[in-house]
Biopython code that builds the backbone (N, CA, C, O; Angstrom):
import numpy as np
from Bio.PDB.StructureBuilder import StructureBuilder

atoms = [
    (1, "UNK", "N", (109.040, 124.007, 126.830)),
    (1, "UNK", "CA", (108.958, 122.670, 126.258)),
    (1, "UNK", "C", (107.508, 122.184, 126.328)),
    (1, "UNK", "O", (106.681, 122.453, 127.199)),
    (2, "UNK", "N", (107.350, 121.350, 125.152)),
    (2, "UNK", "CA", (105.734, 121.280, 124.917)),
    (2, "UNK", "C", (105.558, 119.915, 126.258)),
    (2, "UNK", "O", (106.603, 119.452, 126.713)),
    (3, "UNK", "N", (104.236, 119.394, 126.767)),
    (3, "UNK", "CA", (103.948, 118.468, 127.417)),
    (3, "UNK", "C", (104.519, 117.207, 126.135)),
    (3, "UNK", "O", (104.651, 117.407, 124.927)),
    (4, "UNK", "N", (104.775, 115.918, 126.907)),
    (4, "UNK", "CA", (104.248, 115.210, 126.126)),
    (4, "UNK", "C", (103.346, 114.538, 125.611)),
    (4, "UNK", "O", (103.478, 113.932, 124.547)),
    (5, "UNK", "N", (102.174, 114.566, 126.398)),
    (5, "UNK", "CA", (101.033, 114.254, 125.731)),
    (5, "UNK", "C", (100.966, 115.385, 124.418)),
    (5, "UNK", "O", (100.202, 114.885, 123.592)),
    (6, "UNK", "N", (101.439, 116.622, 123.948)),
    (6, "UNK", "CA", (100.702, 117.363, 123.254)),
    (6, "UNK", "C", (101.790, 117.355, 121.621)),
    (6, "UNK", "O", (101.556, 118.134, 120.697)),
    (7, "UNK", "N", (103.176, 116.099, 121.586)),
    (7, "UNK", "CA", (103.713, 115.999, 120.908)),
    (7, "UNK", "C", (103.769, 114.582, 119.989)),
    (7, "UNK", "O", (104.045, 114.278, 118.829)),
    (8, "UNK", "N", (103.404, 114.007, 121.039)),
    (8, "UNK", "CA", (103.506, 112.390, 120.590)),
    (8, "UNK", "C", (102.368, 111.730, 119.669)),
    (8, "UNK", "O", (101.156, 111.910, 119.787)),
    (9, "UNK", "N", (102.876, 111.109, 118.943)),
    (9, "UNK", "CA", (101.669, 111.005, 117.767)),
    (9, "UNK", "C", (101.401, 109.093, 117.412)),
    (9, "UNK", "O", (102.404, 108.425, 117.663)),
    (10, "UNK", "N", (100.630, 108.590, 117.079)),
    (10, "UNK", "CA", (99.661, 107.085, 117.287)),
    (10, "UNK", "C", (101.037, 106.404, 115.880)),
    (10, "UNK", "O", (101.261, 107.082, 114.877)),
    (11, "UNK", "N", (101.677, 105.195, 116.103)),
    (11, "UNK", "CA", (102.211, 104.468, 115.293)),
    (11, "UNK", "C", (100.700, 103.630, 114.586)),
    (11, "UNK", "O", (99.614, 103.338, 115.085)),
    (12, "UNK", "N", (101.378, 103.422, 113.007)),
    (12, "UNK", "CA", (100.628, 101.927, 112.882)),
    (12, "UNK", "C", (100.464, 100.473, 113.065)),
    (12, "UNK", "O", (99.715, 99.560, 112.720)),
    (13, "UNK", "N", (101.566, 100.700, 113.804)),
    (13, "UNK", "CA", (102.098, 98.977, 114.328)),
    (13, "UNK", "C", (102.638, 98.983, 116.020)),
    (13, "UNK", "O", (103.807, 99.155, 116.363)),
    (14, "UNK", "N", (101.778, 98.812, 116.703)),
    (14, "UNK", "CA", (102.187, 98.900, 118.029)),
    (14, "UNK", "C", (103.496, 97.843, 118.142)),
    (14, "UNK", "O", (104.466, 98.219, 118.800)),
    (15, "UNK", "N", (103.522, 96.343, 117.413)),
    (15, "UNK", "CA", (105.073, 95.780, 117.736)),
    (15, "UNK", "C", (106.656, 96.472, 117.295)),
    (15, "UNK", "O", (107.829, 96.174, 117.519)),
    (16, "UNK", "N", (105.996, 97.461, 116.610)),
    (16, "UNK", "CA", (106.700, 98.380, 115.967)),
    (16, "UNK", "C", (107.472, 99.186, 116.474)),
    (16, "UNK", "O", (108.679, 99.079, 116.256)),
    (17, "UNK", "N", (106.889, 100.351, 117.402)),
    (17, "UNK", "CA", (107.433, 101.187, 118.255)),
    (17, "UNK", "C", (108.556, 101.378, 119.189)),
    (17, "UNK", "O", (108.442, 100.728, 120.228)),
    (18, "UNK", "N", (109.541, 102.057, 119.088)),
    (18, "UNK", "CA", (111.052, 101.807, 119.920)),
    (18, "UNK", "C", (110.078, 102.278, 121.064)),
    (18, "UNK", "O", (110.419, 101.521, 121.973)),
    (19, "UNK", "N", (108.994, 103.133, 121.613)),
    (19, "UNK", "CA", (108.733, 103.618, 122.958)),
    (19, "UNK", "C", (107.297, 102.895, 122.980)),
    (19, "UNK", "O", (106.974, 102.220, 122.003)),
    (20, "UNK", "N", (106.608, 102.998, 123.855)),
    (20, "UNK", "CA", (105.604, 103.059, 124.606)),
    (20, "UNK", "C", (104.904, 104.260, 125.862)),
    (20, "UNK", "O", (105.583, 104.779, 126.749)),
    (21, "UNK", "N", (104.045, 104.399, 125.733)),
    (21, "UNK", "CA", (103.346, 105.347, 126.357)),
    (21, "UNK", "C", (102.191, 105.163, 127.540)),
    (21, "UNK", "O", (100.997, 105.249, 127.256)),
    (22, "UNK", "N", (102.665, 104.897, 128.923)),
    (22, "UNK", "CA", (101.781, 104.469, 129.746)),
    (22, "UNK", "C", (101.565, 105.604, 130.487)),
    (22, "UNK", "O", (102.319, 106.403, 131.043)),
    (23, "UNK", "N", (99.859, 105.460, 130.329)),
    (23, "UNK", "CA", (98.880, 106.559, 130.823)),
    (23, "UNK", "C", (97.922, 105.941, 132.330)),
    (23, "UNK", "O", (97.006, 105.128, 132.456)),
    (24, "UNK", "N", (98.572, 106.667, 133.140)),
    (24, "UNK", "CA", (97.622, 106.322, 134.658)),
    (24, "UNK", "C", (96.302, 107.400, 134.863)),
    (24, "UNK", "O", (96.448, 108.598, 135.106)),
    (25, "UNK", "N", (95.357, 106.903, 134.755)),
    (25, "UNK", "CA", (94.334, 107.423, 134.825)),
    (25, "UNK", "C", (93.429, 107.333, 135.816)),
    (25, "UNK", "O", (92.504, 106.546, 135.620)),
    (26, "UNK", "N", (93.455, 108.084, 137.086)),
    (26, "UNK", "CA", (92.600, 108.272, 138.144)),
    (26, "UNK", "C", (91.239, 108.761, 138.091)),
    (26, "UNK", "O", (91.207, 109.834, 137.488)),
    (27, "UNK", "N", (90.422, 108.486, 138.381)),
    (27, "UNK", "CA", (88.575, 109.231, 138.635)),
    (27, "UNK", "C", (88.917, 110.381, 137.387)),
    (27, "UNK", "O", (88.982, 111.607, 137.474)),
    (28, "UNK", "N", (89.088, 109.563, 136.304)),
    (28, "UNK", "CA", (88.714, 110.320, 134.881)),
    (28, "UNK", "C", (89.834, 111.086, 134.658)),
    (28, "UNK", "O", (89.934, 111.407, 133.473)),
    (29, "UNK", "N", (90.906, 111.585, 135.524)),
    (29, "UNK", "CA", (91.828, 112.278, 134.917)),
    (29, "UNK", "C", (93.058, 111.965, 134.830)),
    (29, "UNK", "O", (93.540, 111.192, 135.657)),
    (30, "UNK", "N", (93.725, 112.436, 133.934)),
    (30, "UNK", "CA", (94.767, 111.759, 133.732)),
    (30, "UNK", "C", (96.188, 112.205, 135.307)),
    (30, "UNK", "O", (96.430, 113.319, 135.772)),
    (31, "UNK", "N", (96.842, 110.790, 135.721)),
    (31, "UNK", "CA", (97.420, 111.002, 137.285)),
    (31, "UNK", "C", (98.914, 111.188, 136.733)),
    (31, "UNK", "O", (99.741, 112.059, 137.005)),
    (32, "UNK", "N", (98.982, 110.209, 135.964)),
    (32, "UNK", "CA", (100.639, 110.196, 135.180)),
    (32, "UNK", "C", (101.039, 109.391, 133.598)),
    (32, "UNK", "O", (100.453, 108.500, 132.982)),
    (33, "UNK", "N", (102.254, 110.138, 133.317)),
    (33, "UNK", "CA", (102.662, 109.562, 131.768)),
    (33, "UNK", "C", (103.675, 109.084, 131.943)),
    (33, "UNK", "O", (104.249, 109.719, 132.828)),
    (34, "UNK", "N", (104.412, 108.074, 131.498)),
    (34, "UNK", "CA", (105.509, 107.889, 131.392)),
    (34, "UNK", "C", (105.837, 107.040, 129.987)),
    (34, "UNK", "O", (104.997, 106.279, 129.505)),
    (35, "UNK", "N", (107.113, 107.250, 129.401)),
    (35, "UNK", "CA", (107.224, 106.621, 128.590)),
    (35, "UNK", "C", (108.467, 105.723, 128.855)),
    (35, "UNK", "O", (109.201, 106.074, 129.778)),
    (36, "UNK", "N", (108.673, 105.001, 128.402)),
    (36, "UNK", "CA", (109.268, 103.377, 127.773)),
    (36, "UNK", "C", (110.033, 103.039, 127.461)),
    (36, "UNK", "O", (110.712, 103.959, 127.918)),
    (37, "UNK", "N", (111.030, 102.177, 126.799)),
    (37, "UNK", "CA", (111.353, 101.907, 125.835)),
    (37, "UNK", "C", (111.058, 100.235, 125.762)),
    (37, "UNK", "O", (111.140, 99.460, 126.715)),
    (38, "UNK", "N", (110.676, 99.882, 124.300)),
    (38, "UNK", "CA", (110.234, 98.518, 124.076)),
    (38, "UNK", "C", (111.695, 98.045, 123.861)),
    (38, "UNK", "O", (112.582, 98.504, 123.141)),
    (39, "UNK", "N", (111.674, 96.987, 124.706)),
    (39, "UNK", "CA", (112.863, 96.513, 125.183)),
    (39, "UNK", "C", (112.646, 95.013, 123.903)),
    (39, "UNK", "O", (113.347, 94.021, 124.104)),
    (40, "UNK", "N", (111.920, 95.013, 123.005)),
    (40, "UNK", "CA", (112.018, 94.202, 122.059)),
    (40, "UNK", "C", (112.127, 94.804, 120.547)),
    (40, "UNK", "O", (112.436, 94.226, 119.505)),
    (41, "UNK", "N", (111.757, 96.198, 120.789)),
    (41, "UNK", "CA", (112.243, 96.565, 119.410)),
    (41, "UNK", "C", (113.857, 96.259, 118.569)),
    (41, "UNK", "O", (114.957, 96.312, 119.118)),
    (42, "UNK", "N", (113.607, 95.968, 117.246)),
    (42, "UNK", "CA", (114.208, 95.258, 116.774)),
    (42, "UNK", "C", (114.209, 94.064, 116.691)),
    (42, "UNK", "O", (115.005, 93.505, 115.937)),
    (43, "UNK", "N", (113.520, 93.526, 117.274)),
    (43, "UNK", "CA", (113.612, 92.345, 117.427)),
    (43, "UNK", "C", (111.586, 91.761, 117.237)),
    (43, "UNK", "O", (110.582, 92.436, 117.463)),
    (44, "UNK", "N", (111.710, 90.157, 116.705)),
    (44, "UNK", "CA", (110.795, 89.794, 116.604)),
    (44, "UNK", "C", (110.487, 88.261, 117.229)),
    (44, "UNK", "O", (110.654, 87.153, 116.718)),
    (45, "UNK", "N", (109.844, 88.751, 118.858)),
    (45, "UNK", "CA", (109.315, 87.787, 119.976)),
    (45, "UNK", "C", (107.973, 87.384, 120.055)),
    (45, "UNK", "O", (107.517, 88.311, 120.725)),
    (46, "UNK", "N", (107.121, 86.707, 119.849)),
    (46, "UNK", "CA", (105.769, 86.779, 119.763)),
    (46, "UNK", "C", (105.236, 86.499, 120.844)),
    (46, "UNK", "O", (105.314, 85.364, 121.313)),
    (47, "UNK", "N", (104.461, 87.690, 121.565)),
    (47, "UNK", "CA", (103.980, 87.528, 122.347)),
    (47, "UNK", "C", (104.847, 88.276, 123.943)),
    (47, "UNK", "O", (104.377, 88.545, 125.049)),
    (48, "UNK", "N", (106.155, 88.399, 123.419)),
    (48, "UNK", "CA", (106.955, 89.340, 124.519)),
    (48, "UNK", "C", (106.275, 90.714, 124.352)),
    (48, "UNK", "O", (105.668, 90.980, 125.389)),
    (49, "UNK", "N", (106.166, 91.586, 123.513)),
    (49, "UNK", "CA", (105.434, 92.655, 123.493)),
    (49, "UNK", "C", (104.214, 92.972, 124.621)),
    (49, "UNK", "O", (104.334, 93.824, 125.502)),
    (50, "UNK", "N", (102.896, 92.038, 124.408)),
    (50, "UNK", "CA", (101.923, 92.425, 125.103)),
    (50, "UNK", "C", (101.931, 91.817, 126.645)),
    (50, "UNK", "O", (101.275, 92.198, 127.615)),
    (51, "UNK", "N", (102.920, 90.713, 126.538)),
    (51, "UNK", "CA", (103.161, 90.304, 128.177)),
    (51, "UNK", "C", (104.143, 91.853, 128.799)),
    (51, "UNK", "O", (103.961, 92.190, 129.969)),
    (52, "UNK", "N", (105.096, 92.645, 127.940)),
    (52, "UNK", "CA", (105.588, 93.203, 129.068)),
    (52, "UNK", "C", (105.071, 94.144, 129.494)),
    (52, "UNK", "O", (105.268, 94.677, 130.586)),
    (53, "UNK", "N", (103.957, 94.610, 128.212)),
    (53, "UNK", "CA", (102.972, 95.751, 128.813)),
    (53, "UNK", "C", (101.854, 95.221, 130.161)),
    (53, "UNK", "O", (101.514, 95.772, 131.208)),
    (54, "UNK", "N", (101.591, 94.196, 129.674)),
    (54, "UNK", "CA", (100.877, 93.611, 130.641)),
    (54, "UNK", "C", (101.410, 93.635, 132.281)),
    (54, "UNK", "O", (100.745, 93.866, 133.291)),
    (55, "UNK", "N", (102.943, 93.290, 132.139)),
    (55, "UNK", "CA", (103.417, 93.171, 133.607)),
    (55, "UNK", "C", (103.570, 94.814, 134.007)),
    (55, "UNK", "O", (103.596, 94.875, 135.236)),
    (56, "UNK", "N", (103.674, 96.099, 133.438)),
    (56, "UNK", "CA", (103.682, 97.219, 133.753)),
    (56, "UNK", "C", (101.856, 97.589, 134.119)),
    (56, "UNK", "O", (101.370, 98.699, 134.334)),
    (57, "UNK", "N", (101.368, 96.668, 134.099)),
    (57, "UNK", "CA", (99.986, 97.190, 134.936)),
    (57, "UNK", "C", (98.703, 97.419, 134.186)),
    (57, "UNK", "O", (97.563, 97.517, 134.641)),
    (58, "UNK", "N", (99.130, 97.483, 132.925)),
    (58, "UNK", "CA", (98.175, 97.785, 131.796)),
    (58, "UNK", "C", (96.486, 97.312, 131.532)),
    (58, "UNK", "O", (96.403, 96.208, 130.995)),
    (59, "UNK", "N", (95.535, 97.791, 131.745)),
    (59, "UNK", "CA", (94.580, 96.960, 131.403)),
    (59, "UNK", "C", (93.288, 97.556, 130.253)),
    (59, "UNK", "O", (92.077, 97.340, 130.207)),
    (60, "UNK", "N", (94.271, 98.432, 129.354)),
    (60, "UNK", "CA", (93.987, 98.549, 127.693)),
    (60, "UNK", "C", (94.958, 99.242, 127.247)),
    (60, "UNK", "O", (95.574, 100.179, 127.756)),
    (61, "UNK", "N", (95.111, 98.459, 125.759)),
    (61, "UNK", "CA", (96.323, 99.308, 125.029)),
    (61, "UNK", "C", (95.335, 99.957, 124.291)),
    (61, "UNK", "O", (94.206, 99.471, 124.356)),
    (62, "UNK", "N", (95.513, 100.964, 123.591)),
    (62, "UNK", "CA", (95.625, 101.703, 122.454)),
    (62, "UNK", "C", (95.955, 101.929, 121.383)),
    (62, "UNK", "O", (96.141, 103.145, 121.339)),
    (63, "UNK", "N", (96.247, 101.294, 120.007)),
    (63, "UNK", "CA", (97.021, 101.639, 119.279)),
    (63, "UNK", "C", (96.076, 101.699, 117.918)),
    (63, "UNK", "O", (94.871, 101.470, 117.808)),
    (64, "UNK", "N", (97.325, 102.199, 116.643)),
    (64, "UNK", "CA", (97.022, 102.479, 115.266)),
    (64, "UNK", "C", (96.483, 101.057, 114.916)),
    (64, "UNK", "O", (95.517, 100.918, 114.165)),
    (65, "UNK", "N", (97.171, 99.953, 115.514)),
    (65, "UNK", "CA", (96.809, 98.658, 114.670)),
    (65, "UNK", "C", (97.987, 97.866, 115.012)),
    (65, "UNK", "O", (99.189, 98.125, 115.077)),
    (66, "UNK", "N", (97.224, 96.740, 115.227)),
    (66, "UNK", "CA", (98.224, 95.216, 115.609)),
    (66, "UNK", "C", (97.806, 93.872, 114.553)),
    (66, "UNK", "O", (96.771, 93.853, 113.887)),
    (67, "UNK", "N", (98.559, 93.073, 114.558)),
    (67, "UNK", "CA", (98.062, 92.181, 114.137)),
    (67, "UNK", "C", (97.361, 91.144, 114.635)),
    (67, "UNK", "O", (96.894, 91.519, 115.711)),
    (68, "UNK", "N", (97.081, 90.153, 114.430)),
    (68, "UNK", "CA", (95.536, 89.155, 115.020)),
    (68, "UNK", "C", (96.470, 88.101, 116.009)),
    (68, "UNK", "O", (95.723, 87.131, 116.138)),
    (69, "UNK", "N", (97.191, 87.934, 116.444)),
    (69, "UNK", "CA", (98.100, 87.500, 117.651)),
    (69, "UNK", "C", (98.151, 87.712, 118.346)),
    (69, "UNK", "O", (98.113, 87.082, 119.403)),
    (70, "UNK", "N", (98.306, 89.115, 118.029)),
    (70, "UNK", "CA", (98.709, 90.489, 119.085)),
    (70, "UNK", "C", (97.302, 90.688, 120.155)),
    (70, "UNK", "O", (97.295, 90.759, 121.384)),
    (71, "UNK", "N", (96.302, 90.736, 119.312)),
    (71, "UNK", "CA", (95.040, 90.918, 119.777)),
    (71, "UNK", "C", (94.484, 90.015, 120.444)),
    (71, "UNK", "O", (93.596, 90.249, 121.264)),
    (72, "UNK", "N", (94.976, 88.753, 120.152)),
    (72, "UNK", "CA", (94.373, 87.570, 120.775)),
    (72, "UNK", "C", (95.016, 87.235, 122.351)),
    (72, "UNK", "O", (94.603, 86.669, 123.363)),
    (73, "UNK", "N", (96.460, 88.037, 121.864)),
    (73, "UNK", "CA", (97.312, 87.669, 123.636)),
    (73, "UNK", "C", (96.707, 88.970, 124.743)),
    (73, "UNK", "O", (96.401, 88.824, 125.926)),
    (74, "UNK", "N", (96.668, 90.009, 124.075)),
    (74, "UNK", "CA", (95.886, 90.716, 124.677)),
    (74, "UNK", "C", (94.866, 90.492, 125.453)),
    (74, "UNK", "O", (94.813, 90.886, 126.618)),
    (75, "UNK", "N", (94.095, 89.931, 124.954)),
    (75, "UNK", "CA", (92.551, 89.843, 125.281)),
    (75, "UNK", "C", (93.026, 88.545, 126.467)),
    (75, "UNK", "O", (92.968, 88.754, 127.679)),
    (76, "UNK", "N", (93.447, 87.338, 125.932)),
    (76, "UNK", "CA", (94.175, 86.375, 126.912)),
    (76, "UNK", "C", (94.832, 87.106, 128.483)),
    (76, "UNK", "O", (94.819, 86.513, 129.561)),
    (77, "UNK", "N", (95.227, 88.123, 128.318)),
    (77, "UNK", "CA", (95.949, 88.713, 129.302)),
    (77, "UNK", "C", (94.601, 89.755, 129.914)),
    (77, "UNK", "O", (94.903, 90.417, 130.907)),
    (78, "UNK", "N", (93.642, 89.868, 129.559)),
    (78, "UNK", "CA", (92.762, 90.372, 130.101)),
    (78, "UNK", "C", (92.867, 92.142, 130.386)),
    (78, "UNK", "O", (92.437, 92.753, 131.365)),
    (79, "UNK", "N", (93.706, 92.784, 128.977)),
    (79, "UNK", "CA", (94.244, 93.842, 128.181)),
    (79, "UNK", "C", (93.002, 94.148, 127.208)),
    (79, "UNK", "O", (92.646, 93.232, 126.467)),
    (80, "UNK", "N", (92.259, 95.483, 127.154)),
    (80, "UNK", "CA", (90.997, 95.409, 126.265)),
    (80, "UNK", "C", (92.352, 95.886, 124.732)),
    (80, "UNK", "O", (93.474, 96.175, 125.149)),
    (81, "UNK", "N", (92.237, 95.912, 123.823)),
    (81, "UNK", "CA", (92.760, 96.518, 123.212)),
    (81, "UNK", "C", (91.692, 97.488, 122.088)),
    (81, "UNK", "O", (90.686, 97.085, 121.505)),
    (82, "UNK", "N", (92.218, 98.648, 122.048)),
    (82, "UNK", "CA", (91.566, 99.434, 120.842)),
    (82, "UNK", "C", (92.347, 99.776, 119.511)),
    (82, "UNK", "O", (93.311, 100.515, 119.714)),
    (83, "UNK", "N", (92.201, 99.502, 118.540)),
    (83, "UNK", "CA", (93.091, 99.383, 117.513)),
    (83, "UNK", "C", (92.254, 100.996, 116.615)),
    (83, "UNK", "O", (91.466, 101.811, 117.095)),
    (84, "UNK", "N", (92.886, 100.916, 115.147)),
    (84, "UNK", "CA", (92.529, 102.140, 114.678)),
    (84, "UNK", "C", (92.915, 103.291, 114.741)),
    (84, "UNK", "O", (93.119, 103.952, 113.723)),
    (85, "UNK", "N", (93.104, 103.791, 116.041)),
    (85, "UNK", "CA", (93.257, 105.453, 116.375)),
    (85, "UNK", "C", (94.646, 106.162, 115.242)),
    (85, "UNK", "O", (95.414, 105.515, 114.530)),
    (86, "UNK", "N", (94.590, 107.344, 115.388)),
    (86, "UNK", "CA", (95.362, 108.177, 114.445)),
    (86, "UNK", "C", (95.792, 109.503, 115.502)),
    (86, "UNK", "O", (95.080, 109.794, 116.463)),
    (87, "UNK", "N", (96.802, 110.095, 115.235)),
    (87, "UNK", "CA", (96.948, 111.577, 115.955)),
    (87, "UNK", "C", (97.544, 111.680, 116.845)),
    (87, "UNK", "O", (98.329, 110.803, 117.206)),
    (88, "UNK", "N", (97.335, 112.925, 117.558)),
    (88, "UNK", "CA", (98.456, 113.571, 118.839)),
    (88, "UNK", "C", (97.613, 112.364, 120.029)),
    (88, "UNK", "O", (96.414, 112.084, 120.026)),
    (89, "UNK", "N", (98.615, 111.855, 120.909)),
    (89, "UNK", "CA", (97.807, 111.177, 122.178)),
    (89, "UNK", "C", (97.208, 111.908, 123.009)),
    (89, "UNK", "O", (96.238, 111.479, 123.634)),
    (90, "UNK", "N", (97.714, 113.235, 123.176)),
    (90, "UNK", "CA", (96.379, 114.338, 124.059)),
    (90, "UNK", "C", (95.146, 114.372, 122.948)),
    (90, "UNK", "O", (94.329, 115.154, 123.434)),
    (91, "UNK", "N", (94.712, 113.958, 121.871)),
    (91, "UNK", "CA", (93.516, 113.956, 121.726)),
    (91, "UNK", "C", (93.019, 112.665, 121.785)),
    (91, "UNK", "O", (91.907, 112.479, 122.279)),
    (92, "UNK", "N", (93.610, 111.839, 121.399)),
    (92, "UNK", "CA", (93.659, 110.347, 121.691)),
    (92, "UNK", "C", (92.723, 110.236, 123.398)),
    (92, "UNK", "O", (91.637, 109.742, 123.699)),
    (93, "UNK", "N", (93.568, 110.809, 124.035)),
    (93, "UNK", "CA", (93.363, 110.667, 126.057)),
    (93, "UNK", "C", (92.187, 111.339, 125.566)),
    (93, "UNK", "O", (91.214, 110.624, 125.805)),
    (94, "UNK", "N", (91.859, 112.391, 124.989)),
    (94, "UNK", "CA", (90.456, 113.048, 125.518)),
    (94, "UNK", "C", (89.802, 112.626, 124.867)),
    (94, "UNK", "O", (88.680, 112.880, 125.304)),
    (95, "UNK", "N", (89.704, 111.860, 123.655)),
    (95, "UNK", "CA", (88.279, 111.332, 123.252)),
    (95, "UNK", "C", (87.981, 109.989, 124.149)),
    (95, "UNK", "O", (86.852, 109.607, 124.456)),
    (96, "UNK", "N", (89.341, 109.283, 124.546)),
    (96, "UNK", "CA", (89.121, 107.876, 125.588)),
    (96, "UNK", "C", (88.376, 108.082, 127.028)),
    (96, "UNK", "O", (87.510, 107.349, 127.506)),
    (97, "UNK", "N", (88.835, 109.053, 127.494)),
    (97, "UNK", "CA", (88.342, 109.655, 128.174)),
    (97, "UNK", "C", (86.828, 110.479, 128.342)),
    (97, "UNK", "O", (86.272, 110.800, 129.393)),
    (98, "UNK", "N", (86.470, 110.651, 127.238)),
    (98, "UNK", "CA", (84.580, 111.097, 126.861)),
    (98, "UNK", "C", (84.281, 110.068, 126.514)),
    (98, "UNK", "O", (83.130, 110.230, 126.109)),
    (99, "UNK", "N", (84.624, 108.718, 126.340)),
    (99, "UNK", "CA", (84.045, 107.890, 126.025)),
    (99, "UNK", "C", (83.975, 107.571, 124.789)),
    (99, "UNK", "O", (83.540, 106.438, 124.583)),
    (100, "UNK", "N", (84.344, 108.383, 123.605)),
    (100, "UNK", "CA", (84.203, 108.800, 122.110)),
    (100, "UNK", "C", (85.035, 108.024, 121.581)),
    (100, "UNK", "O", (85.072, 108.277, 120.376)),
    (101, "UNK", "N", (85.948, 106.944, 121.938)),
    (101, "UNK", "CA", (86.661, 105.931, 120.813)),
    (101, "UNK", "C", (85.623, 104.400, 121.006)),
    (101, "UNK", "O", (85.232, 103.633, 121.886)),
    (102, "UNK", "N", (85.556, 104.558, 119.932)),
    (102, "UNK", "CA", (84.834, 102.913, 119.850)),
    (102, "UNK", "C", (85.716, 101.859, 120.688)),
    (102, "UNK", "O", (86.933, 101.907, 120.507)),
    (103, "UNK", "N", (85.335, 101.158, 121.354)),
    (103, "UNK", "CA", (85.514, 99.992, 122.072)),
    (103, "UNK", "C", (85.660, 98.544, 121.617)),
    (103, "UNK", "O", (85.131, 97.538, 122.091)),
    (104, "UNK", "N", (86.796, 98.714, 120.223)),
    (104, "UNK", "CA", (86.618, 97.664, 119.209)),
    (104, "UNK", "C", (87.970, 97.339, 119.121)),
    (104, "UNK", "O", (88.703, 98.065, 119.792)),
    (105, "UNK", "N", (88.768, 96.016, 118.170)),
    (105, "UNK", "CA", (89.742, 96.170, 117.761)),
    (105, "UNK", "C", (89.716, 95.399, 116.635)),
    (105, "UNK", "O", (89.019, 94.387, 116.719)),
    (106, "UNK", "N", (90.328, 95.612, 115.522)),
    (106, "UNK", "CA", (90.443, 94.788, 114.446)),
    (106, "UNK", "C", (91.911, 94.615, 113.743)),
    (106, "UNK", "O", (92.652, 95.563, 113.483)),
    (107, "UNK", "N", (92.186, 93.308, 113.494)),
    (107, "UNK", "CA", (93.658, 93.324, 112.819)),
    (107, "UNK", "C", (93.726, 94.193, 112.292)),
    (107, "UNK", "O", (92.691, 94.757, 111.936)),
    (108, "UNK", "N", (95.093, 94.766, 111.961)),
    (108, "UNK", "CA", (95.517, 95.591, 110.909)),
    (108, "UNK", "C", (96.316, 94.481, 109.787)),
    (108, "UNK", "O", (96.836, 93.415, 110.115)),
    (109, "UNK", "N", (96.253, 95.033, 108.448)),
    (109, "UNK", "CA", (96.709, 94.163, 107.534)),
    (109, "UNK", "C", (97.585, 94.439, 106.836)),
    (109, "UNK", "O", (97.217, 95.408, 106.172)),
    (110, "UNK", "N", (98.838, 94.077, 106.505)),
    (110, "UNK", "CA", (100.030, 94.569, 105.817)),
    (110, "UNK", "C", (99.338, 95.024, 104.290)),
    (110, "UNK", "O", (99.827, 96.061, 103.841)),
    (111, "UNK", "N", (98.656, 94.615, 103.749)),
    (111, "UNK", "CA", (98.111, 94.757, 102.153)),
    (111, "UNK", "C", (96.642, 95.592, 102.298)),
    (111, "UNK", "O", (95.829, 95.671, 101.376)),
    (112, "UNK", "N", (96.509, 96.044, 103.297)),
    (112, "UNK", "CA", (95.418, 96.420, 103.305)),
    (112, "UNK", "C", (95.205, 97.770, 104.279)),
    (112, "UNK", "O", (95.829, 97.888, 105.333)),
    (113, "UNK", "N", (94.328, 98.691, 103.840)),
    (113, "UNK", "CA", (94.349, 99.842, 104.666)),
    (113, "UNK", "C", (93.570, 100.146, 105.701)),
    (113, "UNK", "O", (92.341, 100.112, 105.765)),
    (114, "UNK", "N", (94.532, 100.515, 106.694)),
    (114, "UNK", "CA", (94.056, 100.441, 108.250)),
    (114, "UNK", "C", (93.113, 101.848, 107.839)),
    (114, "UNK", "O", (93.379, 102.914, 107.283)),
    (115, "UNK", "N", (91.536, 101.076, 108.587)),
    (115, "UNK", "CA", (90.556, 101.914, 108.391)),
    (115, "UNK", "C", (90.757, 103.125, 109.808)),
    (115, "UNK", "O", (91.505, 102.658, 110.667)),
    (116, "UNK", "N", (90.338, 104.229, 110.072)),
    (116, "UNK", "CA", (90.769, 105.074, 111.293)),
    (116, "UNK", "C", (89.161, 105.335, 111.749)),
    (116, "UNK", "O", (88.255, 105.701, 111.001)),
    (117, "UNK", "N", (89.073, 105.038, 113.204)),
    (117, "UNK", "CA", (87.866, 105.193, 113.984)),
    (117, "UNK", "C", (88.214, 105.992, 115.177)),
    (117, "UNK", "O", (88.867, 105.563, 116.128)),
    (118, "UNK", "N", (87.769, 107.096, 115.069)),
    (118, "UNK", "CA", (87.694, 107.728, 116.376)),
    (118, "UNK", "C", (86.700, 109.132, 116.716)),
    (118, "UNK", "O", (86.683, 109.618, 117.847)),
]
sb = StructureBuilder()
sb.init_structure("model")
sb.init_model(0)
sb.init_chain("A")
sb.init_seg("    ")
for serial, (resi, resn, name, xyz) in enumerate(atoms, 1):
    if name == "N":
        sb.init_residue(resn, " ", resi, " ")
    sb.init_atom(name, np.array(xyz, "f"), 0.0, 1.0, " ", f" {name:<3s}", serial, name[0])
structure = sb.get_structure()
């Protein structure tokens, strides 16, 4: 059976996602994975999303793209967020990890195409 870091692949809508993917990262390497389930999928709470990541310890999400709410409770919660990314999350972890994802986030836009930085 493959790892899961080497199967799991970047949504475009982090409120989106039935799972979540929390990555513990010790002196650069990765310590543990576990995944989730978004206990709001299906459903539309504003602002339950990034508080419950928040109470699991979180202090940056990752994702394809959120919207400008999303980003703002984030940052409020003192959550860096990186928006953009694309792909398997084991390459995801290793470019975050070299330092190689930009340190940015920008809405994503229903009418408009999520640009990919990584």
């Amino acid at each position: 059976m493959k790892r899961i870091v080497d199967w799991i692949v970047f949504s475009h809508h982090f409120g989106r996602c039935p799972y979540y993917v929390f990555v513990e990262i010790e002196d650069g390497k990765i310590k543990n994975v576990e995944v989730k389930k978004n206990p709001y999928f299906g459903s539309h709470v504003p602002g339950a999303v990034p508080q419950f990541i928040a109470d699991e310890g979180a202090n940056v999400i990752i994702a394809g793209g959120m919207g400008p709410r999303a980003l703002e409770r984030f940052r409020r919660l003192n959550i860096q967020p990186i928006t953009g990314v694309t792909g398997k999350l084991r390459d995801v972890l290793n470019d975050f990890l070299a330092g190689n994802l930009k340190q940015a986030a920008e809405p994503c836009g229903e009418r408009r195409e999520v640009k990919y930085r990584i």
